[in-house]
C-alpha positions as CSV (number, residue, x, y, z in Angstrom):
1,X,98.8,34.2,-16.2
2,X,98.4,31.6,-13.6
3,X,97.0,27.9,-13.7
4,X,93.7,27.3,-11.9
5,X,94.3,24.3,-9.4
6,X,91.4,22.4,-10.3
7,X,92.3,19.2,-12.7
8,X,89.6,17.4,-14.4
9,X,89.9,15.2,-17.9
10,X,89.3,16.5,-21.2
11,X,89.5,15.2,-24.2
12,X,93.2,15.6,-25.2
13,X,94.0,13.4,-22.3
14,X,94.1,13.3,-18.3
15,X,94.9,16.4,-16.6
16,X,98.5,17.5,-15.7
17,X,99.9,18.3,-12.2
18,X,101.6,21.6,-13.2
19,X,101.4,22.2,-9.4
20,X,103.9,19.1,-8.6
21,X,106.3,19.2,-12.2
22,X,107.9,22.8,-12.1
23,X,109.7,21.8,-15.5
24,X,106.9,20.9,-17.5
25,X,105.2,24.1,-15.9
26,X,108.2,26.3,-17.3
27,X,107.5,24.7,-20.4
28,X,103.9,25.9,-20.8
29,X,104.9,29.5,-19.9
30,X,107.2,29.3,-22.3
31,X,104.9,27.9,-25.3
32,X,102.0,30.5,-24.0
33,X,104.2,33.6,-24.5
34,X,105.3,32.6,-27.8
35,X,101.5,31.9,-28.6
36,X,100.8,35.2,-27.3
37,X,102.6,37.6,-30.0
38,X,99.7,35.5,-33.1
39,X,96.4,34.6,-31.0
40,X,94.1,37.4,-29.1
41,X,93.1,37.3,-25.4
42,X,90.2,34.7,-26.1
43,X,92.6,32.2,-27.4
44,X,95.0,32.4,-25.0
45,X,92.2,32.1,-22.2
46,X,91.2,29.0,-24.3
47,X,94.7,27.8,-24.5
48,X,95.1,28.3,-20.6
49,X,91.8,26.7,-20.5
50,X,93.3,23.5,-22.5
51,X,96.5,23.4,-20.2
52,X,94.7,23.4,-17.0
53,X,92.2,20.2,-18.4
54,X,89.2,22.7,-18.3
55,X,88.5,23.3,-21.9
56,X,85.1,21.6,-23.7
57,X,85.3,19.6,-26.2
58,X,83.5,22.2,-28.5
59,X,86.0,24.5,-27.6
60,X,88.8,22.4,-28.0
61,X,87.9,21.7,-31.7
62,X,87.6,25.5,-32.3
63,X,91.4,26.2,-30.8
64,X,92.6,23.3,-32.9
65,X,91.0,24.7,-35.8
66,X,92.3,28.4,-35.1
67,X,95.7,27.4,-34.3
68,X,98.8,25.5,-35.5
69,X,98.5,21.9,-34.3
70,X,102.2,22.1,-33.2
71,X,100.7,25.0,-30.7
72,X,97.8,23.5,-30.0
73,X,100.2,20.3,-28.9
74,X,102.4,22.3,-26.4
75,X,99.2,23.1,-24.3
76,X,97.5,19.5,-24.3
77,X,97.9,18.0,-21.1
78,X,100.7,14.9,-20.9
79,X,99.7,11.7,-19.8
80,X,100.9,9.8,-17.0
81,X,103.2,7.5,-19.0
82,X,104.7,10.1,-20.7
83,X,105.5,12.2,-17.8
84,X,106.9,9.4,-15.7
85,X,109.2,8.5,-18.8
86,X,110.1,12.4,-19.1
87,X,111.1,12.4,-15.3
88,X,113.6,9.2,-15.7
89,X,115.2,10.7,-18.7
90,X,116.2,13.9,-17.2
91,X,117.1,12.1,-13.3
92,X,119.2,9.2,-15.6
93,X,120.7,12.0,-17.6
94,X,122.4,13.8,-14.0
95,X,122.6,10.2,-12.5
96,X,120.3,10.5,-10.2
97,X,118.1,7.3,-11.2
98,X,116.7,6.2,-7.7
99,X,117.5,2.0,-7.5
100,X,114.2,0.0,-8.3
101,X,112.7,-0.6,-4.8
102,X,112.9,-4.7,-4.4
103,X,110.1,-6.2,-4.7
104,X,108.0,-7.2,-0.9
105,X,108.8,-11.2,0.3
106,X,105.1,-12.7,-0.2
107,X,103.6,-12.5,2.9
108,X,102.3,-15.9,4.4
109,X,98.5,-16.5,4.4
110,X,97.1,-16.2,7.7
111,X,94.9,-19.0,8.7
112,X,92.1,-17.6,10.7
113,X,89.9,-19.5,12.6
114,X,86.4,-20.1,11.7
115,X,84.1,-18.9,14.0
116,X,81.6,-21.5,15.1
117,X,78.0,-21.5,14.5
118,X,75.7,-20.0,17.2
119,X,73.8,-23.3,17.7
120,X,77.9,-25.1,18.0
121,X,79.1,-22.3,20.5
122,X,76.4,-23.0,22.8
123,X,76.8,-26.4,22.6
124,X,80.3,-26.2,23.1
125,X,79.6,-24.0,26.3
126,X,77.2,-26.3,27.7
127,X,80.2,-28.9,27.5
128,X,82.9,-27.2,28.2
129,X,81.8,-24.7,31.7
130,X,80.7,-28.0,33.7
131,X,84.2,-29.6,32.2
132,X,86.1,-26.6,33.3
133,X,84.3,-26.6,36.4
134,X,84.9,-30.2,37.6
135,X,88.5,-30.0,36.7
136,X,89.0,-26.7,39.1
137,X,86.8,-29.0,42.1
138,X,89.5,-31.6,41.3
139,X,92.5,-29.2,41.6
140,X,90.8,-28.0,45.0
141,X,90.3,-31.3,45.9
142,X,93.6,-33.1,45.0
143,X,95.9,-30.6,46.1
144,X,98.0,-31.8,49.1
145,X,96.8,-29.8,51.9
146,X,99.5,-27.6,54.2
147,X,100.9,-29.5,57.1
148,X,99.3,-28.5,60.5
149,X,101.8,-26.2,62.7
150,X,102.6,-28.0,65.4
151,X,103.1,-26.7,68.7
152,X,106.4,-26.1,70.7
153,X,107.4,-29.6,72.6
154,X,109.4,-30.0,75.7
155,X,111.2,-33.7,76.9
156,X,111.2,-35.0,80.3
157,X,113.3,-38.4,80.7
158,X,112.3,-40.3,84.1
159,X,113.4,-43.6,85.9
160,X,116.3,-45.3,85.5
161,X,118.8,-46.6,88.4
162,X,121.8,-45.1,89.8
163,X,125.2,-47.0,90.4
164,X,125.1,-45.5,93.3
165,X,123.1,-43.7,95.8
166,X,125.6,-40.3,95.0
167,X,124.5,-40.0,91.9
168,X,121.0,-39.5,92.2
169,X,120.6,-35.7,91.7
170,X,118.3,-34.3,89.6
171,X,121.0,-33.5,87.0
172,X,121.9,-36.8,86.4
173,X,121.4,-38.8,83.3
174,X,119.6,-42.0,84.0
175,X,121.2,-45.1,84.0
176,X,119.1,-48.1,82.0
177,X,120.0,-51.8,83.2
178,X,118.1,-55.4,83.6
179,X,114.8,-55.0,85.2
180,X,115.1,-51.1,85.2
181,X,112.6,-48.9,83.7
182,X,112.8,-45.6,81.5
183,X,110.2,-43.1,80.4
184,X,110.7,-40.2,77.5
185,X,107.5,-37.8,77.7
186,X,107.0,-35.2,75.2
187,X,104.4,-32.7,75.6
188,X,103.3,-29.9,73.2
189,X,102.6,-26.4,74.5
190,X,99.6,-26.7,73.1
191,X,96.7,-29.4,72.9
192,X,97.2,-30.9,68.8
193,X,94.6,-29.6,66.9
194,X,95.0,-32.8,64.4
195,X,96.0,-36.1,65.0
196,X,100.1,-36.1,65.0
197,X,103.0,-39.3,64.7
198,X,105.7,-40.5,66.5
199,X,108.9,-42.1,65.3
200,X,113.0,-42.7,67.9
201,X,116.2,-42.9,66.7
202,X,119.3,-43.8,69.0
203,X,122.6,-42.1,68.2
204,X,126.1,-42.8,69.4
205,X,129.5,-41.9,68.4
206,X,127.9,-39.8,65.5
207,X,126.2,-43.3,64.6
208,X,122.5,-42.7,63.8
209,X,120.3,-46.2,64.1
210,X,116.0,-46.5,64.1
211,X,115.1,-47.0,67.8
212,X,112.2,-50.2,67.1
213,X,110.1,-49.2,69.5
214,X,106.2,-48.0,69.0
215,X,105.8,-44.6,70.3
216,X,101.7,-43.6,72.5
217,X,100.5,-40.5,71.0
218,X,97.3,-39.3,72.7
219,X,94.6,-36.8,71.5
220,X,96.3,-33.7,72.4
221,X,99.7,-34.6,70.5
222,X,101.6,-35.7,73.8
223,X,104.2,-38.7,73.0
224,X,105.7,-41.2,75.2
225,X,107.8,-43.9,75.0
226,X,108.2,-46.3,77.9
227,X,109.3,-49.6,78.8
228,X,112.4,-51.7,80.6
229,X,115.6,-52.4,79.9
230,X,114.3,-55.9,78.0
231,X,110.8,-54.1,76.1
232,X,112.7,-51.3,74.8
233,X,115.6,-53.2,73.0
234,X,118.4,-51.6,74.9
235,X,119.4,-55.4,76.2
236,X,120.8,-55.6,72.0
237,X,122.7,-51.9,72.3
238,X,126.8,-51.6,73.4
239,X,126.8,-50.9,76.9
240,X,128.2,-47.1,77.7
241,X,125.9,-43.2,76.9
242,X,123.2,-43.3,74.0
243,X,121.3,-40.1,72.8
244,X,117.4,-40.3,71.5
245,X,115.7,-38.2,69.2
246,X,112.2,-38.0,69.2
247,X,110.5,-36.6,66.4
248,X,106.4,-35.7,66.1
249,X,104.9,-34.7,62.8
250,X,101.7,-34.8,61.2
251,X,101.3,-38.1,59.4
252,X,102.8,-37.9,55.7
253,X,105.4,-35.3,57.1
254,X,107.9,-37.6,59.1
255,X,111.5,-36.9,57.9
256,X,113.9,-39.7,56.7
257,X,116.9,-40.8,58.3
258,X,119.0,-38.0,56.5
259,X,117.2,-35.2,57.7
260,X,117.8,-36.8,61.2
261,X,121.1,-36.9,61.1
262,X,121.3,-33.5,59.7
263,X,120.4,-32.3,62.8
264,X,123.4,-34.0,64.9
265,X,125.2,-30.7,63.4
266,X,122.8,-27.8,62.9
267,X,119.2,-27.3,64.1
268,X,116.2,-28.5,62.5
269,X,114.8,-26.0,59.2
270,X,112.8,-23.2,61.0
271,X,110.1,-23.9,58.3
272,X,110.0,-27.8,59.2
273,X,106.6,-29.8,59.6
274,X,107.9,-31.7,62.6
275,X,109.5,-31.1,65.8
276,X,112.6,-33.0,67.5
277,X,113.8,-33.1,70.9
278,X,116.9,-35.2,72.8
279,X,117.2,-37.5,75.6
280,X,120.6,-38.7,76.9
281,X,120.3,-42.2,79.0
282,X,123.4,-44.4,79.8
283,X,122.9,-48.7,79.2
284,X,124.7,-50.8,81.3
285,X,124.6,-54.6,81.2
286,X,124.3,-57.3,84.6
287,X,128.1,-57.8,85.7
């Protein structure tokens, strides 16, 4: 005789998971066939009744009356307690006890935000979308802007005096002395599409010095520096071959006197905002 699946209380206690506890099943089996050789068929559908939690309480007080209360007892379904008390004793008997699980670390309170009011939010949008706005504007605005790229320059060096009339060939670098006059022209490739600066250095002997002279830049980005021997300083320089590096940039991009030099020993960066070109001249002084 099976057990019906369904469970629901009666009055000898909550029902019992015969289903999930095959010893306390065996049990019942057990108790019903020894029930079986005294009571007839209706009692033992009763007592089935009782195990499975299915029996009324009218019902119930008629089995307990018909039958031994010892009986009656093996069929009444155990409580929870009593079962999970059962279960330890038998797993603690073949040491089998599972460890107490340790209890959880409290888990920290979150702090959630509170959302704001409707009336608040809008507020807060009506403040903060114009603040938000102005500051991108600002970024726009204050950015530094990208250098203009600068055209390709070329260098033509002009006047001067010869020592001699033999070396006057088109080859020659110019000779600078009293009363002489000298001309550096740079022009771009290109007409400057912004306004662009000019600044000379004079270098000798791997000896890199400012040349104080005041570069003409015209509106399409061509350079010149010219003068005499007296206006262009070269009366205050050692007598003998000089080098000059002219450099045009967009103002703000100039480079120092480091960068410069750098370039007495390797080209200029490809990625540079400025461009350079050289001049040789040679000074020479009144006997």
């Amino acid at each position: 005789m099976s057990d019906p699946p369904t469970r629901s209380p009666t009055p000898g206690g909550p029902p019992r998971d015969q289903e999930d506890d095959p010893l306390l099943t065996a049990v019942g089996a057990l108790a019903r066939e020894e029930a079986a050789r005294q009571p007839d068929a209706a009692t033992l559908a009763d007592l089935d009744r009782l195990a499975a939690g299915e029996l009324p309480a009218p019902d119930h007080a008629r089995l307990v009356g018909a039958l031994p209360r010892e009986t009656v007892a093996l069929f009444e379904p155990l409580d929870a307690g009593f079962r999970a008390r059962a279960t330890k004793t038998a797993l603690d008997g073949l040491g089998l006890a599972p460890a107490a699980p340790a209890p959880a670390p409290p888990r920290p309170a979150a702090v959630l935000p509170m959302p704001a009011p409707p009336a608040a939010r809008h507020r807060l949008l009506f403040v903060a979308l114009p603040l938000v706005a102005a500051a991108g504007v600002a970024l726009w605005v204050m950015r530094p802007a990208p250098p203009p790229v600068l055209s390709d320059y070329t260098l033509e060096i002009v006047g001067g005096e010869a020592v001699t009339r033999a070396e006057r060939t088109p080859t020659a670098v110019p000779t600078v002395g009293p009363g002489s006059r000298l001309t550096l022209q740079m022009r771009p490739s290109r007409e400057a599409a912004a306004p662009v600066v000019a600044e000379a250095w004079l270098v000798r002997g791997g000896t890199l010095r400012r040349w104080p002279v005041t570069p003409e830049v015209s509106p399409t980005g061509a350079v010149r520096i010219s003068g005499t021997w007296e206006s262009l300083g070269l009366a205050e320089v050692e007598p003998g071959e000089w080098e000059a590096l002219l450099v045009v940039a967009a103002p703000g991009h100039l480079p120092d006197d480091d960068e410069v030099g750098a370039t007495l020993t390797e080209p200029p960066p490809a990625d540079a905002p400025w461009r350079l070109q050289h001049a040789r001249f040679i000074v020479h002084r009144a006997p």
